[in-house]
MARKOLKOL-723466 format. One record per atom (N, C-alpha, C, O, CB): x, y, z; residue number from 0; residue in one letter. Coordinates in steps of 0.001 Angstrom, whole numbers, plus 500000, padded with zeros to 6 digits. Each point is the difference from the previous one (the first is absolute). Last residue first. Glycine has a CB too. Example, Ala and Ser with C-alpha at 12.3 -4.5 7.8 and 13.67 -1.06 7.14 Angstrom:
<rs>
+--------+--------+--------+-----+------+
:     c1 :     c2 :     c3 : seq : type :
+--------+--------+--------+-----+------+
: 512850 : 497750 : 507080 :   1 :    S :
: 500820 : 501190 : 500060 :   1 :    S :
: 499230 : 501090 : 500730 :   1 :    S :
: 500509 : 501108 : 500169 :   1 :    S :
: 500675 : 498264 : 497686 :   1 :    S :
: 499106 : 494908 : 502075 :   0 :    A :
: 499110 : 501190 : 500000 :   0 :    A :
: 500900 : 501200 : 500000 :   0 :    A :
: 501036 : 499981 : 500665 :   0 :    A :
: 497072 : 498846 : 500581 :   0 :    A :
+--------+--------+--------+-----+------+
</rs>
This chain:
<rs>
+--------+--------+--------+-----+------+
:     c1 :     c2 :     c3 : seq : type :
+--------+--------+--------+-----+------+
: 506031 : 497030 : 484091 :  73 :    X :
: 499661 : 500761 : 498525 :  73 :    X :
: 500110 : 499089 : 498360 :  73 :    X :
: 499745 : 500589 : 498949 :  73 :    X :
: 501403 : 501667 : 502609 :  73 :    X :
: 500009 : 497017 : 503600 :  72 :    X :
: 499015 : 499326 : 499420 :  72 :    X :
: 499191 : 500650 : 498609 :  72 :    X :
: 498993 : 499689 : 499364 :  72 :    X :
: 500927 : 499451 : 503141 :  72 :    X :
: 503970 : 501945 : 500349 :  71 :    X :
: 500272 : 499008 : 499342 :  71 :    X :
: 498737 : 499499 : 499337 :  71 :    X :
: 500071 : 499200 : 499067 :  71 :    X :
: 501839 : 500419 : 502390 :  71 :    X :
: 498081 : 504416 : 500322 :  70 :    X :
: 501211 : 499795 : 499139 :  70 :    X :
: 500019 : 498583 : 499502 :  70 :    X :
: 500221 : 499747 : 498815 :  70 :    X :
: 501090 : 501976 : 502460 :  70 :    X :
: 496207 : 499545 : 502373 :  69 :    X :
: 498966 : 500524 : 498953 :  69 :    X :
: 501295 : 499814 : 498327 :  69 :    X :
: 499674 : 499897 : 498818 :  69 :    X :
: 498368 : 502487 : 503449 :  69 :    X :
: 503142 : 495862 : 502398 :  68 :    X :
: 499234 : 499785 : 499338 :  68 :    X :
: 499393 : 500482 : 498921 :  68 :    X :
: 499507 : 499195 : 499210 :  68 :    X :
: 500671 : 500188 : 502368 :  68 :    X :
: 503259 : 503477 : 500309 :  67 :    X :
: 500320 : 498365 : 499873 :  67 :    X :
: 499340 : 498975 : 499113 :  67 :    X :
: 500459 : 499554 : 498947 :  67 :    X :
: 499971 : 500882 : 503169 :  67 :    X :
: 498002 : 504256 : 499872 :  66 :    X :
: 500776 : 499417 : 498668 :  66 :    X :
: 500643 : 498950 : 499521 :  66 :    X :
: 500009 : 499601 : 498836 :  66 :    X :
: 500093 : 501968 : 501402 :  66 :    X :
: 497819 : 498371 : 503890 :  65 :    X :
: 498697 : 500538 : 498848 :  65 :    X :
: 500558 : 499828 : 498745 :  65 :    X :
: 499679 : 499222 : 499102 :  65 :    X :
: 499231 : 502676 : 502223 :  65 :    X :
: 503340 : 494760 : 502727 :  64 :    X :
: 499770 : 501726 : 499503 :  64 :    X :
: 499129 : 500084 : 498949 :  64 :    X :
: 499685 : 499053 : 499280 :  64 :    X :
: 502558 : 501686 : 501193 :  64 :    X :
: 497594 : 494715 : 502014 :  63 :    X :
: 500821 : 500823 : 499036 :  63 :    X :
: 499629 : 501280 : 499850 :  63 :    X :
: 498860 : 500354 : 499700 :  63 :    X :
: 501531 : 497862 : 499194 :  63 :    X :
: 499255 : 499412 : 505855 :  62 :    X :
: 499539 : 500111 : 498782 :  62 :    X :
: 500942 : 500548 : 498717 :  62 :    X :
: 501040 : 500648 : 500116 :  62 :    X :
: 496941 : 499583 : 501376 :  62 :    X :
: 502188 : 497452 : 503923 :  61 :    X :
: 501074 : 500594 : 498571 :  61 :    X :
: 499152 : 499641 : 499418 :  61 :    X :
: 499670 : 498815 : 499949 :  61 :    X :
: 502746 : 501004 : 500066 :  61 :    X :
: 495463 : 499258 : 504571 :  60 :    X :
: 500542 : 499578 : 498736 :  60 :    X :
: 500645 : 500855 : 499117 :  60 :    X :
: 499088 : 500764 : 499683 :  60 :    X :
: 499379 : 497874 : 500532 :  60 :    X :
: 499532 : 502987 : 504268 :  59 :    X :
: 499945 : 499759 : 499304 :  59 :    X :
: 501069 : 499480 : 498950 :  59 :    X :
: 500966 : 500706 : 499714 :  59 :    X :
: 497418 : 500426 : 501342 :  59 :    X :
: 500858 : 498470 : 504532 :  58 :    X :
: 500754 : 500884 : 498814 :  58 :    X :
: 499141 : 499598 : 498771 :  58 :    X :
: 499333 : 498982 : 500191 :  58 :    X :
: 503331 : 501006 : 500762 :  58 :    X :
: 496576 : 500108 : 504559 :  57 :    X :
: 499535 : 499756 : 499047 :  57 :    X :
: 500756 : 500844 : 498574 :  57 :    X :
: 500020 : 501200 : 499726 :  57 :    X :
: 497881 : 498167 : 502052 :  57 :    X :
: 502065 : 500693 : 503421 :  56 :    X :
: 499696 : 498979 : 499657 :  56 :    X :
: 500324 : 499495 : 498508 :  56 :    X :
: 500473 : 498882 : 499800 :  56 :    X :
: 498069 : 501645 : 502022 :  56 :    X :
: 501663 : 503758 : 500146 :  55 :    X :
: 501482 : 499247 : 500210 :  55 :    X :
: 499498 : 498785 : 499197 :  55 :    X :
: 500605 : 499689 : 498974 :  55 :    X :
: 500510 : 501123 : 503652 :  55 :    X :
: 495126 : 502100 : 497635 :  54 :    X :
: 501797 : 500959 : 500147 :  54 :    X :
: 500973 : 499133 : 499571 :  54 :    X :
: 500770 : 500275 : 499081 :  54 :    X :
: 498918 : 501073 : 503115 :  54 :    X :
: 495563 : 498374 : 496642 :  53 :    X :
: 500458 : 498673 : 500064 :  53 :    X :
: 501630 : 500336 : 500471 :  53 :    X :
: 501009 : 499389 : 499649 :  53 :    X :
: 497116 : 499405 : 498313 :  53 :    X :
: 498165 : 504524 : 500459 :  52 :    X :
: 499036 : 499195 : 500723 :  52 :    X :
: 500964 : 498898 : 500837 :  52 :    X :
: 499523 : 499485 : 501011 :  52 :    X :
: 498373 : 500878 : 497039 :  52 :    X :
: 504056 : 502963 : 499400 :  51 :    X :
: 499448 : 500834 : 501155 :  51 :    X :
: 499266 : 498900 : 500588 :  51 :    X :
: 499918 : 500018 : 501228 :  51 :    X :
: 499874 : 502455 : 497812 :  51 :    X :
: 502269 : 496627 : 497591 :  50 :    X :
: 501116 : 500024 : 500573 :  50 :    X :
: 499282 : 500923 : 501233 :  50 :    X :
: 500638 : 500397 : 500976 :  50 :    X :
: 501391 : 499236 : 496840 :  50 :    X :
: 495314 : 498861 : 498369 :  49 :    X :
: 500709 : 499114 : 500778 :  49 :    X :
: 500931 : 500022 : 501211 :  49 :    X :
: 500201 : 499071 : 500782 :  49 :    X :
: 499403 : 500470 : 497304 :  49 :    X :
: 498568 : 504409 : 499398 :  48 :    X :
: 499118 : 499034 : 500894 :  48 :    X :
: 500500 : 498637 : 500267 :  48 :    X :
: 499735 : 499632 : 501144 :  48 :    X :
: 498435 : 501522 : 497972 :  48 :    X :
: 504479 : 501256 : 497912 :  47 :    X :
: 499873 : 500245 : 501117 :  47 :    X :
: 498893 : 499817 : 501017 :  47 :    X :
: 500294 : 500016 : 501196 :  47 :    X :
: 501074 : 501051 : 497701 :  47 :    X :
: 499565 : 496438 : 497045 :  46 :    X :
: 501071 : 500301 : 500974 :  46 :    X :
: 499717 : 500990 : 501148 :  46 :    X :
: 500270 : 499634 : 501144 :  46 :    X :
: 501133 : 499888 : 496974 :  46 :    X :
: 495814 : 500391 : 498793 :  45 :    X :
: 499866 : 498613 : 500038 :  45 :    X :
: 501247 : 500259 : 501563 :  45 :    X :
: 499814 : 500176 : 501204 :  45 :    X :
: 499457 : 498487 : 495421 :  45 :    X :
: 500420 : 504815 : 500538 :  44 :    X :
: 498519 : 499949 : 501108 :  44 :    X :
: 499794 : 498688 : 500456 :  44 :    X :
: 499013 : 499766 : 500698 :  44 :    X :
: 499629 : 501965 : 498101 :  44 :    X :
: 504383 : 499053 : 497650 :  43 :    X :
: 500427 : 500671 : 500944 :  43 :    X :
: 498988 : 500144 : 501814 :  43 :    X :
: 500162 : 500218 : 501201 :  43 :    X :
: 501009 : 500948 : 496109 :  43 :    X :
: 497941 : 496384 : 497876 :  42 :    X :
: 501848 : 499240 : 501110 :  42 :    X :
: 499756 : 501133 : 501237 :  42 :    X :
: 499949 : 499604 : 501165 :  42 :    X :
: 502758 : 499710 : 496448 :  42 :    X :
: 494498 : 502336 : 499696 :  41 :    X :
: 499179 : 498887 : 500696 :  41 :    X :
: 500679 : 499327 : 500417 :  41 :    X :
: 499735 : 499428 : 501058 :  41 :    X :
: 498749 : 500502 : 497932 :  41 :    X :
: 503380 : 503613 : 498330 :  40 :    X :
: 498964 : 500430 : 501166 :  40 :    X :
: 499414 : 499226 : 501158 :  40 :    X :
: 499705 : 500356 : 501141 :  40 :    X :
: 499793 : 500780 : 497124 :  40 :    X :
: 502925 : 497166 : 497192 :  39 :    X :
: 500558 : 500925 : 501178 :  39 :    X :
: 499486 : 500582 : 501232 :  39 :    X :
: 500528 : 499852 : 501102 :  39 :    X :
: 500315 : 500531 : 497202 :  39 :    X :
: 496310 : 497550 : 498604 :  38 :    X :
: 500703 : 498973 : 500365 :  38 :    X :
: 501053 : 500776 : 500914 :  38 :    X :
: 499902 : 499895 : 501223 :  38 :    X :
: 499588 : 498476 : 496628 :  38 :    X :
: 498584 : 504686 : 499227 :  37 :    X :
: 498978 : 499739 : 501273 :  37 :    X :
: 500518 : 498880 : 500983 :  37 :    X :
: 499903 : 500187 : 501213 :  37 :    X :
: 498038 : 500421 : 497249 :  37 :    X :
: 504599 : 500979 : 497733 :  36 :    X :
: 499620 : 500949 : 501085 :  36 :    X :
: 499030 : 499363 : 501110 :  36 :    X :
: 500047 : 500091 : 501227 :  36 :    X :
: 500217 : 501796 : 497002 :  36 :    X :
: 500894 : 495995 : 497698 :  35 :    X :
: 501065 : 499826 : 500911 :  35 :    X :
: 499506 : 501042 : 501138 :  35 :    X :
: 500098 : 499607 : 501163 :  35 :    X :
: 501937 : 499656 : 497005 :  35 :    X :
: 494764 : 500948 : 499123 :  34 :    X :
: 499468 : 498637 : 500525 :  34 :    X :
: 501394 : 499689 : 500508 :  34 :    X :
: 499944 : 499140 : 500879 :  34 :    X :
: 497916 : 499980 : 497431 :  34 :    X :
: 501879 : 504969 : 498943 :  33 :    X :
: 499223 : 500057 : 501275 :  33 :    X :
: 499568 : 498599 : 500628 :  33 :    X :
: 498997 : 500004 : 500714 :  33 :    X :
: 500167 : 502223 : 498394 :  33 :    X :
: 503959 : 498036 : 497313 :  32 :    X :
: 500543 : 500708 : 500952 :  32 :    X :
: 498919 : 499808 : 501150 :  32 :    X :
: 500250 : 499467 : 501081 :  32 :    X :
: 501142 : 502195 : 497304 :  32 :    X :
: 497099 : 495917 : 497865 :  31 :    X :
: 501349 : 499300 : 500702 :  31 :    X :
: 500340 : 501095 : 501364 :  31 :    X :
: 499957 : 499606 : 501165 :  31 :    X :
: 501290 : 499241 : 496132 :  31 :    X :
: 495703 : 503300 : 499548 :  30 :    X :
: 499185 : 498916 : 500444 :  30 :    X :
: 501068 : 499138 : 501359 :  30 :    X :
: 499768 : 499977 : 501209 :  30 :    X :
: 498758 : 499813 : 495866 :  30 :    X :
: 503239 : 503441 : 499669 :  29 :    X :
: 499273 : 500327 : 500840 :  29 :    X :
: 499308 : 499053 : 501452 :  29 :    X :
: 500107 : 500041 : 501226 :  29 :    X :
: 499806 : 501326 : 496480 :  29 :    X :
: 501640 : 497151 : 498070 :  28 :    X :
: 501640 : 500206 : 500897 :  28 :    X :
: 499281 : 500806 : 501173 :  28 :    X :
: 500356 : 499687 : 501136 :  28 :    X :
: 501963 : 500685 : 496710 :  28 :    X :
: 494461 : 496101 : 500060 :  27 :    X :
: 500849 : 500895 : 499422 :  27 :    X :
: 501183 : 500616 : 501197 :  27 :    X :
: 500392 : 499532 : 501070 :  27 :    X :
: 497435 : 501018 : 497069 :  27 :    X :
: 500913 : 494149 : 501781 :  26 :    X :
: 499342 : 501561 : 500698 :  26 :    X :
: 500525 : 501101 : 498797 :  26 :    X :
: 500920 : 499717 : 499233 :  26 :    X :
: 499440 : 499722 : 503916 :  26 :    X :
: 498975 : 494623 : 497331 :  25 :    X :
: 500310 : 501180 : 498720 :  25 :    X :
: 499284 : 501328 : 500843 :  25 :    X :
: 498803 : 500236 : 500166 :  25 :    X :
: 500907 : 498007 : 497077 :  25 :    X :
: 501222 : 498194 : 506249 :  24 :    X :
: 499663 : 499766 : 498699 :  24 :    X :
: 500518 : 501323 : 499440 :  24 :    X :
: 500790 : 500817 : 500472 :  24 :    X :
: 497142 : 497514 : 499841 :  24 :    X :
: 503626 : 500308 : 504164 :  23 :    X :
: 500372 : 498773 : 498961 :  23 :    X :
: 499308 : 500677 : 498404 :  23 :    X :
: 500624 : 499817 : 498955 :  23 :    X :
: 499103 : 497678 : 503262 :  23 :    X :
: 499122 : 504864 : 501517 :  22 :    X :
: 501732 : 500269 : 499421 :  22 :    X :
: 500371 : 498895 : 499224 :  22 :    X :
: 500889 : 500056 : 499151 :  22 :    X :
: 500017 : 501142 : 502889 :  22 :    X :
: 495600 : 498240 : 500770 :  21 :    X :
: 499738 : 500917 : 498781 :  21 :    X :
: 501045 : 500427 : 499259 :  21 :    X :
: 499987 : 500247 : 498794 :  21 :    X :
: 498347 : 500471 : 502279 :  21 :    X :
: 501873 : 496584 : 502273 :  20 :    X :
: 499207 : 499303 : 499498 :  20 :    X :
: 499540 : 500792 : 498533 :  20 :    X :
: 499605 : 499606 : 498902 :  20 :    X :
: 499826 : 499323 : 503627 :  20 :    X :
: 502821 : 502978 : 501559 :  19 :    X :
: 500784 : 499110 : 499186 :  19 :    X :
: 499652 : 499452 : 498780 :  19 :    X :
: 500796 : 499975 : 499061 :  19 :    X :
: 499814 : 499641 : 502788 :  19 :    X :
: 496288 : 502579 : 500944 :  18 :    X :
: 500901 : 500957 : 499476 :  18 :    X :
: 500720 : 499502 : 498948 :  18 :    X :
: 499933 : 500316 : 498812 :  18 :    X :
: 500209 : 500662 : 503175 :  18 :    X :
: 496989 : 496511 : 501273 :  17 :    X :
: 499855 : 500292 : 498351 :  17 :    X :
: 500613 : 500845 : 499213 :  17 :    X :
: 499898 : 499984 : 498773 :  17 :    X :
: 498397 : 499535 : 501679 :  17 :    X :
: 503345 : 498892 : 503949 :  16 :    X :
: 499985 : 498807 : 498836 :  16 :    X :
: 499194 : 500826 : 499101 :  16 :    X :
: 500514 : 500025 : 498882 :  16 :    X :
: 499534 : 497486 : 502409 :  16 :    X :
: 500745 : 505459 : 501512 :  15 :    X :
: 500487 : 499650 : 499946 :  15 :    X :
: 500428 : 498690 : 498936 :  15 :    X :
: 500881 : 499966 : 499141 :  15 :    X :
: 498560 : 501565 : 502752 :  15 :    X :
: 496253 : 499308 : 500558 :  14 :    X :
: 500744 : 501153 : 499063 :  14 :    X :
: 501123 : 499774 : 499608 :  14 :    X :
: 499668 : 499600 : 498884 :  14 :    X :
: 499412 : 501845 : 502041 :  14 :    X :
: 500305 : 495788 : 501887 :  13 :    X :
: 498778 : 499353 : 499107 :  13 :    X :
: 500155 : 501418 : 499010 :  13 :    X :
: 500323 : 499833 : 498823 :  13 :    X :
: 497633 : 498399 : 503145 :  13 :    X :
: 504303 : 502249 : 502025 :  12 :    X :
: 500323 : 498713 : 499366 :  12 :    X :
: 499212 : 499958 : 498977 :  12 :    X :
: 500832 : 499600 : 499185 :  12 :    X :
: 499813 : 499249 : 502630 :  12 :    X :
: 497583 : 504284 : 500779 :  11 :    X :
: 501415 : 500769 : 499677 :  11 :    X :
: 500484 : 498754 : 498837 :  11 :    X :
: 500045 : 500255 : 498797 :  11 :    X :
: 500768 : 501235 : 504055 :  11 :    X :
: 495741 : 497214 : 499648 :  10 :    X :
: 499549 : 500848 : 499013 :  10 :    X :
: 501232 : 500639 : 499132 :  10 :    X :
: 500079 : 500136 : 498779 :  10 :    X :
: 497828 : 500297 : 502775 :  10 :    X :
: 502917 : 496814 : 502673 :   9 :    X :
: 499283 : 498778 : 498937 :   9 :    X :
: 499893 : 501206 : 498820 :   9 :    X :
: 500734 : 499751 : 499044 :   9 :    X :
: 497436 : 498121 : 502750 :   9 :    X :
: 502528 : 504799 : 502151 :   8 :    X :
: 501739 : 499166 : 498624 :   8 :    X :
: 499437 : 499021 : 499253 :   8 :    X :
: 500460 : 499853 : 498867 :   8 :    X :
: 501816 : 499974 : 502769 :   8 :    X :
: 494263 : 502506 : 501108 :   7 :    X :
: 500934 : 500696 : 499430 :   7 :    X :
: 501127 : 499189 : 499271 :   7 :    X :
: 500389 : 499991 : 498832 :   7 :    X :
: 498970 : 501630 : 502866 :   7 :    X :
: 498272 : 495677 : 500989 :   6 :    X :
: 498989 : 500418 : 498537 :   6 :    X :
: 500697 : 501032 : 499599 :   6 :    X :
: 500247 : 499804 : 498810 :   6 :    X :
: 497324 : 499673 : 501754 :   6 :    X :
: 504274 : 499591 : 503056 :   5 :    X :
: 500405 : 498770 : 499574 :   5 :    X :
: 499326 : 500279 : 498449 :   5 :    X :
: 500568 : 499834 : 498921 :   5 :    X :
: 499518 : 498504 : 503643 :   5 :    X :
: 498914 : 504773 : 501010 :   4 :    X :
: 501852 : 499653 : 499477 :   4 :    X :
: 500208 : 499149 : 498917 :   4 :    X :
: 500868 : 500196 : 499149 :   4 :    X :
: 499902 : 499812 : 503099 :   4 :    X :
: 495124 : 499766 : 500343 :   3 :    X :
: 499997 : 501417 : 498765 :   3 :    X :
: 501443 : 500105 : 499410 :   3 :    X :
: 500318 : 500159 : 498822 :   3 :    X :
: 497868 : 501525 : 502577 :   3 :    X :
: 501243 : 495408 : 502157 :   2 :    X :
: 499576 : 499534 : 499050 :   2 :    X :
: 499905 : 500875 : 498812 :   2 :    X :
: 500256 : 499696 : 498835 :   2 :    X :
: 498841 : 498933 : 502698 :   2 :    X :
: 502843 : 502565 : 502724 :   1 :    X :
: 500796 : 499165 : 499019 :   1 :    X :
: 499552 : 499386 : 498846 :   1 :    X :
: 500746 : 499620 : 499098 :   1 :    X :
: 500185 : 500060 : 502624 :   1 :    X :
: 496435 : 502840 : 501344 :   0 :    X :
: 500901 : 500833 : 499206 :   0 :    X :
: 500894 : 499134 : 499106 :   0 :    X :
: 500225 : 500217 : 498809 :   0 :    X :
: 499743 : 501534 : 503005 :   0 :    X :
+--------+--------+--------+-----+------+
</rs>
């Protein structure tokens, strides 16, 4: 089980970096909303399978917020 844990957040992670990754280039405003949306979704599913697989053990790092990021990198 822990191993399926582990390929769950490696995937969550790796989404995540391309989300970002995309937010770096030329989106339309459409395009931008539904790729902060999904990155939201995927912080969110990130965290909580972490916090179900790792109770106490295990915190995640301070990310930058969606708007945060998506603000500055415009």
């Amino acid at each position: 089980m822990l191993d399926q844990d582990f390929a769950r957040i490696r995937t969550h992670r790796n989404n995540l970096s391309r989300y970002r990754r995309l937010l770096k280039t030329r989106l339309s405003d459409i395009e931008r909303q539904f790729i902060e949306r999904r990155l939201a979704e995927e912080q969110a599913a990130l965290e909580a399978l972490a916090a179900d697989a790792f109770p106490v053990a295990f915190s995640l790092p301070n990310m930058p917020s969606v708007s945060t990021a998506a603000g500055a990198e415009r």
